[in-house]
SEVO-729727 format. One record per residue: x negated, y, z negated of N, C-alpha, C in turn. Coordinates in Angstrom, 2 decimals. Each point is the difference from the previous one (the first is absolute). Layout:
BEGIN
GURO  X  Y  Z  X  Y  Z  X  Y  Z
...
# end
This chain:
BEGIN
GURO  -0.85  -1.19  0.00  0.85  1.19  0.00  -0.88  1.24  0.00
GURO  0.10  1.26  0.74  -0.65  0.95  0.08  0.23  0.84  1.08
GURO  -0.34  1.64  -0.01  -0.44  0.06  1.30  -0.92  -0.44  1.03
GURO  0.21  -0.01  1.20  -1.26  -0.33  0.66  -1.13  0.39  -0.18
GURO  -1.50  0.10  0.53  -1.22  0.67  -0.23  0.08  0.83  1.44
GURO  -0.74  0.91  -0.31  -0.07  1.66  1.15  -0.26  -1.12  1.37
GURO  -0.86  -0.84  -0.68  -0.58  -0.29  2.19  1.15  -0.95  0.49
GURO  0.85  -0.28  -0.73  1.40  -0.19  0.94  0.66  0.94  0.57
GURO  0.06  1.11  -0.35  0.51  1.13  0.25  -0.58  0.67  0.73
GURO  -0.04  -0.15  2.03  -0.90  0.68  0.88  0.35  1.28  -0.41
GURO  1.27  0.38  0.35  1.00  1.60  0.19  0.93  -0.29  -1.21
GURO  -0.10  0.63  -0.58  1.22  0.22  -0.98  0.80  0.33  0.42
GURO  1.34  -0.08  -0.33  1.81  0.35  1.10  -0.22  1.47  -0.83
GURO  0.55  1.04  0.50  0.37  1.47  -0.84  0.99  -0.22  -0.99
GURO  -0.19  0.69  -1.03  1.18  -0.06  -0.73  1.31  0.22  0.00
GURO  1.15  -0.71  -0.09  1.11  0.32  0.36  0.58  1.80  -0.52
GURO  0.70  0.17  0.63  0.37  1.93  -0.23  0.56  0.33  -1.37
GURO  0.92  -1.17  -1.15  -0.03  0.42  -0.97  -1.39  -0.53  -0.89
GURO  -1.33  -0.19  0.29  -0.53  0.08  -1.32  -1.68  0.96  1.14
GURO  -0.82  0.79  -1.10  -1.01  0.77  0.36  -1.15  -0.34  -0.96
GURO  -1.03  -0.02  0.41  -1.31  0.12  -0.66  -0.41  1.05  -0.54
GURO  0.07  0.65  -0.95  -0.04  1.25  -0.77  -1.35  0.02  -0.95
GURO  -0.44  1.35  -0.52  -1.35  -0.14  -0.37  0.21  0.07  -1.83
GURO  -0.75  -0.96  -0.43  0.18  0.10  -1.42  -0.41  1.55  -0.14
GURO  0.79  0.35  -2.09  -0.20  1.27  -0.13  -1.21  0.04  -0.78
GURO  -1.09  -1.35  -0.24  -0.97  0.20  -0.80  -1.46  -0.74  0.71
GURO  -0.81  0.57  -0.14  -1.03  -0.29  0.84  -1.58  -0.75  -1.04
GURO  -0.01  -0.84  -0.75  -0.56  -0.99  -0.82  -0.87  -0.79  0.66
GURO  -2.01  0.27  -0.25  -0.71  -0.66  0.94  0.14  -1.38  -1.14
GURO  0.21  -0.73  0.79  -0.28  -1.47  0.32  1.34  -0.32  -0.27
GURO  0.82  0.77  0.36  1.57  -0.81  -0.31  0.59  0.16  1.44
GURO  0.79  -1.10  0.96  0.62  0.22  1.00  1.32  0.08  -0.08
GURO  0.59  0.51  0.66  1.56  0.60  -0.29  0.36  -0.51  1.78
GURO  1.67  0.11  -0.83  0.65  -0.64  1.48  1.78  1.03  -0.62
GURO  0.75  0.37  0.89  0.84  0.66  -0.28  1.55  0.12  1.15
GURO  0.74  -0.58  -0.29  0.96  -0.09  0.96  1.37  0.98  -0.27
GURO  0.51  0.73  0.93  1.09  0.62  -0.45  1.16  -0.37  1.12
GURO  1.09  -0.21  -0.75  1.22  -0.70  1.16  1.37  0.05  -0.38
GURO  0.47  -0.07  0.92  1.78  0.49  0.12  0.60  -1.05  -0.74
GURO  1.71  -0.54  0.78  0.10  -1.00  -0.56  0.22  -1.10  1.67
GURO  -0.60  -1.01  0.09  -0.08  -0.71  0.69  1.18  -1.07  0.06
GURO  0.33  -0.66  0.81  0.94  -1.27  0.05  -0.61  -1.41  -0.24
GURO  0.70  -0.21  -0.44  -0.72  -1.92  -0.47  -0.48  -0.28  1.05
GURO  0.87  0.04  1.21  -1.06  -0.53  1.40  -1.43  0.86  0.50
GURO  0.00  1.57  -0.43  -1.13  0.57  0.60  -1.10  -0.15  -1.11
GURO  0.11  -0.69  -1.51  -0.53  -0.40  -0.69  -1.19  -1.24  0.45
GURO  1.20  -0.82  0.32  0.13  -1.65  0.70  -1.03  0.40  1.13
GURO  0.05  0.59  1.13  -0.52  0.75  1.18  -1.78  0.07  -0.95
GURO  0.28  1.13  -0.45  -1.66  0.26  -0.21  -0.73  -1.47  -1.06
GURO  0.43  -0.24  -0.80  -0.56  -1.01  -0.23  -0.32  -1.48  0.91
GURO  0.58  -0.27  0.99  -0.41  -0.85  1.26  -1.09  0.66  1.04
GURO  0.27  1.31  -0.24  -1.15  0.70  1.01  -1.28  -0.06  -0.78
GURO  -0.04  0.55  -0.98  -0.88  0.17  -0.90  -0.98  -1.16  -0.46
GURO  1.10  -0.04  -0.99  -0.69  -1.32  -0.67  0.69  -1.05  -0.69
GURO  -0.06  -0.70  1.41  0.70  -1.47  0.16  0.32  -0.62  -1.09
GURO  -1.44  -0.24  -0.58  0.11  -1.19  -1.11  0.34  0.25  -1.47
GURO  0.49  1.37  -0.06  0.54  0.80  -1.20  1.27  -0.79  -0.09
GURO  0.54  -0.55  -1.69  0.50  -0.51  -0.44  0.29  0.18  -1.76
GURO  1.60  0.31  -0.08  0.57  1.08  -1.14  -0.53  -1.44  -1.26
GURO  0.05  0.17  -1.49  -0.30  -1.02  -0.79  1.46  -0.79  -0.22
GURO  0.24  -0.73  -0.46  0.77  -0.57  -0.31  0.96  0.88  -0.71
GURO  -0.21  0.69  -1.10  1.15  0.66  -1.07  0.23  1.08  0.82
GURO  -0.16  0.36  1.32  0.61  0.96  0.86  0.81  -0.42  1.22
GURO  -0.46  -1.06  0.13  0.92  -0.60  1.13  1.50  0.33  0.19
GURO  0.17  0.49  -1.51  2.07  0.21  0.70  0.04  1.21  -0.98
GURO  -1.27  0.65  -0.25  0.24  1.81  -0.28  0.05  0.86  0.89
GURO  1.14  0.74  -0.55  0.80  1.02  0.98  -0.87  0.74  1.26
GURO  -0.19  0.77  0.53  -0.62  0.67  1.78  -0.98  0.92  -0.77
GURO  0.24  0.71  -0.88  -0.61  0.92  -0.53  -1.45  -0.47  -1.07
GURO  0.31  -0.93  -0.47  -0.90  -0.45  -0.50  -1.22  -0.72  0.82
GURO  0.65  -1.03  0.79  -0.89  -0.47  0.97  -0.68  0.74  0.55
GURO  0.41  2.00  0.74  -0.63  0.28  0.69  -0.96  0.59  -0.63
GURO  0.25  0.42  -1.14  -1.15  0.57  -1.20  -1.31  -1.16  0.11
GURO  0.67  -1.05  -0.36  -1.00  -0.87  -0.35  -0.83  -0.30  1.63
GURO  0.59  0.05  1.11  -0.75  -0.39  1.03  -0.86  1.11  0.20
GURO  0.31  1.34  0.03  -0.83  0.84  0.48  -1.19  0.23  -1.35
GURO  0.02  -0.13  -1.46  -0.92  0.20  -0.63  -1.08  -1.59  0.39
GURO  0.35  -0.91  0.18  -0.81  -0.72  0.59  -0.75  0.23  1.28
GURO  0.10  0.36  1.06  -0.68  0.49  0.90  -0.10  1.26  -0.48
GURO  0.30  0.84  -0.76  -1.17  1.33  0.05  -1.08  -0.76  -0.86
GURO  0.14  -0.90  -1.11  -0.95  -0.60  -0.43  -1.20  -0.73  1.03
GURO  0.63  -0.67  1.34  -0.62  -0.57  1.07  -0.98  0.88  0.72
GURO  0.46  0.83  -0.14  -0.50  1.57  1.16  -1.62  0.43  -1.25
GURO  0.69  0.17  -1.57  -0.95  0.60  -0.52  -1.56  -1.08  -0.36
GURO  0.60  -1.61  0.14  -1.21  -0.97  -0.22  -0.62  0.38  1.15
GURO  0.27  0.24  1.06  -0.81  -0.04  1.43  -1.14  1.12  -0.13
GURO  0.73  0.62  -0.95  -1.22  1.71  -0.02  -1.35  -0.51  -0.43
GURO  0.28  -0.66  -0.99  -0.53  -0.36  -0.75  -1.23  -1.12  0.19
GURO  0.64  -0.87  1.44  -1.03  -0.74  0.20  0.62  -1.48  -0.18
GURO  1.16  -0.39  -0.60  0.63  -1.12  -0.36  0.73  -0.07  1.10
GURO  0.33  -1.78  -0.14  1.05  -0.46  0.97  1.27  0.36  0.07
GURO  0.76  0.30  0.90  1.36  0.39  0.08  1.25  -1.09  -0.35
GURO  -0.12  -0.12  -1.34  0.58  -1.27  -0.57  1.49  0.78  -0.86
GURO  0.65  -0.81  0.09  1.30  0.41  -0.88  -0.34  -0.47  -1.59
GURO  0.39  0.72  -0.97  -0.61  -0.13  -1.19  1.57  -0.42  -0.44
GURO  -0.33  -1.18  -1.03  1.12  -0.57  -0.84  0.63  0.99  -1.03
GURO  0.40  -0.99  -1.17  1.13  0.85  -0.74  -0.55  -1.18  -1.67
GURO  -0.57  0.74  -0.84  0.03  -0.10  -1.35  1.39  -0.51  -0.66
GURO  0.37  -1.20  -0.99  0.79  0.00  -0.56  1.10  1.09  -0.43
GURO  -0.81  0.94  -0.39  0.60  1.20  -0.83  0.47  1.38  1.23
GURO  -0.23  -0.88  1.72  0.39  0.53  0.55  -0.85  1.48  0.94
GURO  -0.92  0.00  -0.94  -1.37  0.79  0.50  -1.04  -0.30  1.53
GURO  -0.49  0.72  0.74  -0.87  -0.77  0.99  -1.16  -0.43  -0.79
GURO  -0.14  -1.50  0.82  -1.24  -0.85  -0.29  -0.98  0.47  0.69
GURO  -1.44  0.96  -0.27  -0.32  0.55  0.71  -1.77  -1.00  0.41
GURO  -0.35  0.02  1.13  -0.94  -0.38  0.34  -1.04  0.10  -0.91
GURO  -1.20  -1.84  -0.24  -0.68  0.49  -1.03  -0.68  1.46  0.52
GURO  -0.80  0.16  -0.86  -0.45  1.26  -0.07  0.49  1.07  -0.01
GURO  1.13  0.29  0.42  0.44  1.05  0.83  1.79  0.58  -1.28
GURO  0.05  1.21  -0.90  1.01  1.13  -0.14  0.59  0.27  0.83
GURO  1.10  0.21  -0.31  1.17  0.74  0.63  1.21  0.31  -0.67
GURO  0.30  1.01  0.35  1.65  0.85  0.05  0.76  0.08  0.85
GURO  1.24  -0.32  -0.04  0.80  0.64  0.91  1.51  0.29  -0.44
GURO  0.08  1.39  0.51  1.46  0.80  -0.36  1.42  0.32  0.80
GURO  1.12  -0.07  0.11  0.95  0.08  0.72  1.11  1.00  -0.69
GURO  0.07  0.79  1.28  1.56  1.03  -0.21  1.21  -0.69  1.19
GURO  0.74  0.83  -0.25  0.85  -0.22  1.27  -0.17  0.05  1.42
GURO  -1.25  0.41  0.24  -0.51  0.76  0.98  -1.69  -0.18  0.44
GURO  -0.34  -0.36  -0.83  -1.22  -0.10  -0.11  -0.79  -1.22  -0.49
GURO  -1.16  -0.64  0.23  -1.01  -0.78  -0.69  -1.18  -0.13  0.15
GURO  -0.76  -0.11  -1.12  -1.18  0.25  0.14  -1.25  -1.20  -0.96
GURO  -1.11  0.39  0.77  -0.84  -0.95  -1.11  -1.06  0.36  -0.03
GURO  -0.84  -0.65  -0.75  -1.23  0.30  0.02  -0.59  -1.50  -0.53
GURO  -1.42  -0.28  0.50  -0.77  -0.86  -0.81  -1.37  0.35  0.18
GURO  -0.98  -1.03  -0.53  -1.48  0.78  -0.57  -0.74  -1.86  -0.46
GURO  -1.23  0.41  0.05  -0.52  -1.29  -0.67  -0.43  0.44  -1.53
GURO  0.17  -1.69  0.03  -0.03  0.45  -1.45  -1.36  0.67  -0.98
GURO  -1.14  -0.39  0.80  -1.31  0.55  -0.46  -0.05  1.68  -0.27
GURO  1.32  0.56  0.44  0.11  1.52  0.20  0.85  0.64  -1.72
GURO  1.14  -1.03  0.05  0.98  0.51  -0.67  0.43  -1.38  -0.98
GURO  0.57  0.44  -1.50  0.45  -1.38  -0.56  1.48  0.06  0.23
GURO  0.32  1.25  0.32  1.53  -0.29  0.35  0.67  1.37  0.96
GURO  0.35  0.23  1.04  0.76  1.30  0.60  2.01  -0.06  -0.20
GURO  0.48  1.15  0.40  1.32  0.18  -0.27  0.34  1.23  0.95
GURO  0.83  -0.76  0.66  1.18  1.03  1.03  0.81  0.31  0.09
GURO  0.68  1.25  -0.09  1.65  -0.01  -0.08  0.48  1.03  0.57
GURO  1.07  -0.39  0.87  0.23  1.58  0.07  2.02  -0.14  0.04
GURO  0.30  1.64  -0.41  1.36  0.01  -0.64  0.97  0.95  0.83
GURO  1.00  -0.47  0.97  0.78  0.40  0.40  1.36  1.18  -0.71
GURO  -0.32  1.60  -0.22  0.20  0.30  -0.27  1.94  0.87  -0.49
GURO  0.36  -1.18  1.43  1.61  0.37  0.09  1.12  -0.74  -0.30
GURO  -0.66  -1.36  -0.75  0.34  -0.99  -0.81  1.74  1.01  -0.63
GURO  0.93  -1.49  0.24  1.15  0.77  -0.66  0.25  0.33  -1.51
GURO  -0.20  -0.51  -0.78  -0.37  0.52  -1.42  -0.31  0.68  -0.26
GURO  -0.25  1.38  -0.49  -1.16  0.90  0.14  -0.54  -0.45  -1.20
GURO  -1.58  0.55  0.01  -1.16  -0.60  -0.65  0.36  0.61  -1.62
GURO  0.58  1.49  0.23  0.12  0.20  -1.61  0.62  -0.79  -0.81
GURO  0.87  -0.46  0.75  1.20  -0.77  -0.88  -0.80  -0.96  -1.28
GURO  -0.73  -0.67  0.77  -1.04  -1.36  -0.41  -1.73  0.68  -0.31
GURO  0.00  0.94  -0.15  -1.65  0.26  -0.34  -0.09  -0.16  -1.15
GURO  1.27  -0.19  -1.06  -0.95  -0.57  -1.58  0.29  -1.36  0.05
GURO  -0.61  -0.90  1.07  -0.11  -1.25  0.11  -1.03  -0.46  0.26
GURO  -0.77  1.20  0.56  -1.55  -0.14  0.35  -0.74  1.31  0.01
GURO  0.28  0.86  -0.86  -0.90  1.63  -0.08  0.38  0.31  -1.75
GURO  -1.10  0.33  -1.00  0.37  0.74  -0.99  -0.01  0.93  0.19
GURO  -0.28  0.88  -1.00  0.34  1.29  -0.25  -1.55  0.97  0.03
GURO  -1.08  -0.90  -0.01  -0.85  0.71  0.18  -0.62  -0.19  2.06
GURO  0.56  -0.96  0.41  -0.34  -0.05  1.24  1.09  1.21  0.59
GURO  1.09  0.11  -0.36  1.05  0.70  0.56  -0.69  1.98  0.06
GURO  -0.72  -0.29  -1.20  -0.58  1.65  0.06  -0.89  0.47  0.53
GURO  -0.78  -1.56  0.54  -1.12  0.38  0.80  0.39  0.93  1.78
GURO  1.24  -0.05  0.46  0.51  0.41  0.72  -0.42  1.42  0.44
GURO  -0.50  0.50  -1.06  -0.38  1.36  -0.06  -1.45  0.70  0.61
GURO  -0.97  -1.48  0.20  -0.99  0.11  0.38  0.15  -1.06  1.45
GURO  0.94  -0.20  0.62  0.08  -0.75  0.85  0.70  0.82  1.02
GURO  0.40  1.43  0.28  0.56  0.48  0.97  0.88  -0.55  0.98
GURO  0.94  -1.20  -0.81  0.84  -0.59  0.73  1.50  0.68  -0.26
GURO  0.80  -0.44  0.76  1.19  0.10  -0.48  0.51  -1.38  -0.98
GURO  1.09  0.08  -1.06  -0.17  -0.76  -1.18  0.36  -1.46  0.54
GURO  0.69  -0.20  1.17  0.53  -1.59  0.55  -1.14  -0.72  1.28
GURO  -0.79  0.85  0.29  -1.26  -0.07  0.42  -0.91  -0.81  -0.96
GURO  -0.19  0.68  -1.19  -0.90  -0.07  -1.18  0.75  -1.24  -0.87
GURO  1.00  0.03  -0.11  0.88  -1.69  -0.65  -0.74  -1.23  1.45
GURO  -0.02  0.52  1.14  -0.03  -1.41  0.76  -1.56  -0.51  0.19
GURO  -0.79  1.54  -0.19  -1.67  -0.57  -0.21  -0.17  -0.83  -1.27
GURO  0.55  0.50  -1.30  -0.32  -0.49  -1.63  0.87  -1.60  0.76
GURO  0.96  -0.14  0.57  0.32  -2.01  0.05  -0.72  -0.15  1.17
GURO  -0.67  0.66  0.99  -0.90  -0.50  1.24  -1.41  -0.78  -0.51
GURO  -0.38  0.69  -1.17  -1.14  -0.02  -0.87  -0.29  -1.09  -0.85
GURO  1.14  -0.39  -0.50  0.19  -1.42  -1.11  -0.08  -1.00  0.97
GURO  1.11  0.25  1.30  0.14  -0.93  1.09  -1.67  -0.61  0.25
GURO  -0.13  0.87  0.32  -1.98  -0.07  0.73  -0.72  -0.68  -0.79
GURO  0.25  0.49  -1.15  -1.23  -0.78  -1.70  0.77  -1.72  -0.06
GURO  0.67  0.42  0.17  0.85  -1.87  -0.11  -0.56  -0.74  1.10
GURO  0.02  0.42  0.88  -0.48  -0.62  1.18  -1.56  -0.26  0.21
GURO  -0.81  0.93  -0.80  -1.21  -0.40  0.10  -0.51  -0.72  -1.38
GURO  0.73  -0.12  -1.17  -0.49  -0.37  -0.75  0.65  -1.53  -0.59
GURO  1.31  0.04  0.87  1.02  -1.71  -0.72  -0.91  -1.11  0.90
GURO  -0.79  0.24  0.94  -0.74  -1.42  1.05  -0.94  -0.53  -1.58
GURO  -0.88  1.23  -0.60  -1.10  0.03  -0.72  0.27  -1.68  -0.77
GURO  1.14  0.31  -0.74  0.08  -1.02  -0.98  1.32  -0.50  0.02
GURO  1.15  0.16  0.85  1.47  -0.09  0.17  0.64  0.26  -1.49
GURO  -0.24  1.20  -0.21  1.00  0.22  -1.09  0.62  1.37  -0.13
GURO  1.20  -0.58  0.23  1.40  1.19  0.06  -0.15  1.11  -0.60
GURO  0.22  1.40  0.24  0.32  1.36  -0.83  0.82  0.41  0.57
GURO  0.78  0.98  -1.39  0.60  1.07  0.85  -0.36  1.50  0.08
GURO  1.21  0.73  0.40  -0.48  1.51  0.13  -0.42  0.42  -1.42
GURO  0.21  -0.64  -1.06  -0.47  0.82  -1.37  -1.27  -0.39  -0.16
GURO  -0.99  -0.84  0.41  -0.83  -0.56  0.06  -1.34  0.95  0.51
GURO  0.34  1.24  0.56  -0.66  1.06  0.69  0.13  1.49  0.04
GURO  -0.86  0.47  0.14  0.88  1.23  -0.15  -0.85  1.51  0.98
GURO  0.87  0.42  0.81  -1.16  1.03  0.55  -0.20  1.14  -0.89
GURO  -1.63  0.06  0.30  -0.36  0.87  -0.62  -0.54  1.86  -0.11
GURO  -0.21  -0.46  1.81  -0.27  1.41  0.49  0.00  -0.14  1.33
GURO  0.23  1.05  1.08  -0.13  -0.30  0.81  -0.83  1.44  1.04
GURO  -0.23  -0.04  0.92  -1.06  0.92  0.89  0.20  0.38  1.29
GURO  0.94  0.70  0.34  0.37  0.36  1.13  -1.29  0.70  1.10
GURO  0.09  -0.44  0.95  -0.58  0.65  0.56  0.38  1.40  0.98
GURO  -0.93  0.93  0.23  0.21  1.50  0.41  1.07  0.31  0.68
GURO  -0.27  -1.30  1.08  1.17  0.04  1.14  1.75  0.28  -0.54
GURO  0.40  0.96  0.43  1.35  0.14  -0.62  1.10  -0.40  0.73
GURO  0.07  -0.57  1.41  0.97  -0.36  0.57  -0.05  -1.46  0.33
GURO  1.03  -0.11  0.55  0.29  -1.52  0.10  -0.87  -0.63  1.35
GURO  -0.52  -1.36  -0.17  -0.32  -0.61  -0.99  -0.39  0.39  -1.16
GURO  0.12  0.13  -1.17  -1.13  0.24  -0.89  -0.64  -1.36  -0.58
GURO  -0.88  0.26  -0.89  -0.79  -0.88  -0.56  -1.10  0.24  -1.13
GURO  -0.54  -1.30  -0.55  -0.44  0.27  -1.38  -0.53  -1.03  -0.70
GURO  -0.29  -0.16  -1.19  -0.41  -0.72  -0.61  0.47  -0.27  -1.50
GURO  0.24  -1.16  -0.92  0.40  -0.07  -1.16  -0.75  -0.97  -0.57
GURO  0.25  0.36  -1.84  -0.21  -1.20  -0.36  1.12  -0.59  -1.06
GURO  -0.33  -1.68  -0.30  1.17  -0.30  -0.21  -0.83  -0.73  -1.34
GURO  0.83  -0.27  -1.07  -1.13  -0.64  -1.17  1.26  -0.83  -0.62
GURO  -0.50  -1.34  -0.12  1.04  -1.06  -1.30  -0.24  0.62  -1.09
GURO  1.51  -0.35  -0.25  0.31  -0.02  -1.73  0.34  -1.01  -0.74
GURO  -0.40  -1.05  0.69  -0.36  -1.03  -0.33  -0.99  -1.39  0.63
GURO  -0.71  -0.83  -0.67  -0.69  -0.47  0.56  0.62  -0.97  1.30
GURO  -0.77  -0.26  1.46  1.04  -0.80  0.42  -1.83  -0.46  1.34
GURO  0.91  -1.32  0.32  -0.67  -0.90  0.81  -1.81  0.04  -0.31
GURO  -0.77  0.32  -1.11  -1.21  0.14  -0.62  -0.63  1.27  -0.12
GURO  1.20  0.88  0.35  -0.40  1.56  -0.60  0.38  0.69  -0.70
GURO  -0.92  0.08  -1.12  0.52  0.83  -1.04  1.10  1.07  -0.29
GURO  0.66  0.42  -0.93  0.79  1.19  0.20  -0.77  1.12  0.01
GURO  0.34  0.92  0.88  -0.42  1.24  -0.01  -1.36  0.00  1.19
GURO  0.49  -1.29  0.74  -1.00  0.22  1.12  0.27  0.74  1.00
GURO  -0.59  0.78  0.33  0.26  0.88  1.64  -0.06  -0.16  0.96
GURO  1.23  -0.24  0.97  -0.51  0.05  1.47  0.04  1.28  0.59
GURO  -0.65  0.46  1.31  0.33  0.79  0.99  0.84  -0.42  1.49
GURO  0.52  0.78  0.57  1.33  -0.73  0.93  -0.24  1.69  0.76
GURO  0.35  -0.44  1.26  0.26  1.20  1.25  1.59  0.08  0.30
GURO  0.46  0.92  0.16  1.35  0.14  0.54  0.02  0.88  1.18
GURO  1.44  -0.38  0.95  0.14  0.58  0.89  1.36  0.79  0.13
GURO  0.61  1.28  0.65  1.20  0.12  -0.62  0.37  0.73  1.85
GURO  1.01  -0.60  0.30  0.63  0.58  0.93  1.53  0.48  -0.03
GURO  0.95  0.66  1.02  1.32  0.02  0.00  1.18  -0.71  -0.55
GURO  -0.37  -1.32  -0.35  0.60  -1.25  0.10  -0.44  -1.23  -1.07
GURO  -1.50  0.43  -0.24  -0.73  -1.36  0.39  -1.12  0.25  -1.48
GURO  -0.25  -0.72  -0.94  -0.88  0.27  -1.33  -0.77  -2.03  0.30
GURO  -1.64  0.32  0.15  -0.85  -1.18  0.24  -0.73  0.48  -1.35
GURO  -0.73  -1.01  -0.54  -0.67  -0.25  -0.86  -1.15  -1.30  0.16
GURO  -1.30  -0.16  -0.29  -0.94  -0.54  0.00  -0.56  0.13  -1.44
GURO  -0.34  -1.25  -0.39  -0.99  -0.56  -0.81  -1.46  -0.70  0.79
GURO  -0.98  0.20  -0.71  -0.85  -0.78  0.14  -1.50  -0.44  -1.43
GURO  0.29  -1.41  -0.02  -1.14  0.01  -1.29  -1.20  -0.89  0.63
GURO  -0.87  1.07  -0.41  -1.23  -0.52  0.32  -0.61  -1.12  -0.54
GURO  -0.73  -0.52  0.35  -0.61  -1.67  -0.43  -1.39  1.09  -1.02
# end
């Protein structure tokens, strides 16, 4: 089971018109990124690119009779995963699925990958670089609005940091859960053990000069409690990206 390897692939077919190759919003040496943005497709133009593509791609078992939406999440974060091993130098292999539902990622080889309605993205890295990375990014027009639910994942001292973040305040709620998102993701592979949003907490963050959109920046994020072999009160640093729409977040921990 897998994708094929590149030297099967004389010409690649173009991509069908609802999905595009888009450029990640974070630029990380030794990390390759792969990034797809797309409409909504039909089960058959789904069906379509995966026969063009890549034949031997095959959904796992506990998806076989999950709904269109899920499948297509799950097919396209697998080939952007396919696209980003190739950067890298690895075979263009379809990567399995962890008990707990996580990608099984090639030895050696980290990875993330994040999904909106609209969007997916990944990243991976070897591991001699990083002990763990984290990607996320947060679709900002979600029907709920974010205030409703921000004391589910923001206290009261992240909420004031707002002030040094030149955001607007539902902007600044979707970076503080883009941020936890990211730290979970680079730090639950470490040792597989669960946290939640109270488990972290941002602590400051660093906008950069640029005042229009895109903007962008830097934070850091520190436990408040110990989790997967790091102490409480350890610090990470994380990059953010902030557009019209659209709040990305990156972790990365160094080896």
């Amino acid at each position: 089971m897998g994708f094929p390897p590149p030297t099967q692939i004389k010409t690649p077919p173009p991509l069908p018109s609802w999905l595009a190759l888009i450029q990640s919003p974070f630029t990380i040496p030794n990390v390759a990124y792969c990034a797809y943005a797309f409409s909504s497709p039909q089960e058959t133009e789904l069906q379509s690119m995966i026969d063009s593509h890549f034949p031997d791609f095959q959904f796992p078992a506990h998806l076989k009779t999950a709904v269109f939406k899920r499948k297509l999440h799950y097919f396209l974060g697998r080939a952007c995963v396919a696209q980003a091993l190739e950067q890298l130098g690895h075979p263009r292999v379809q990567i399995e699925t962890n008990p707990d539902r996580s990608p099984k990622w090639p030895s050696g080889i980290l990875g993330a990958v994040t999904h909106t309605d609209r969007l997916v993205m990944t990243a991976v890295t070897a591991s001699t670089h990083f002990l763990g990375i984290g990607i996320d990014s947060e679709e900002m027009s979600r029907t709920t609005p974010i205030e409703e639910i921000a004391k589910t994942f923001a206290d009261e001292h992240e909420k004031q940091l707002i002030h040094h973040a030149n955001l607007p305040l539902k902007t600044w709620l979707f970076l503080i859960f883009s941020a936890k998102e990211s730290l979970f993701k680079a730090l639950y592979p470490i040792k597989g053990e669960y946290f939640g949003f109270e488990s972290a907490r941002v602590v400051s963050i660093s906008p950069d000069q640029k005042m229009e959109l895109p903007s962008s920046g830097s934070f850091c994020i520190q436990l408040t409690q110990p989790k997967n072999g790091f102490p409480q009160g350890t610090v990470f640093k994380g990059l953010y990206q902030v557009s019209q729409s659209q709040v990305h977040t990156w972790i990365g921990i160094p080896q």
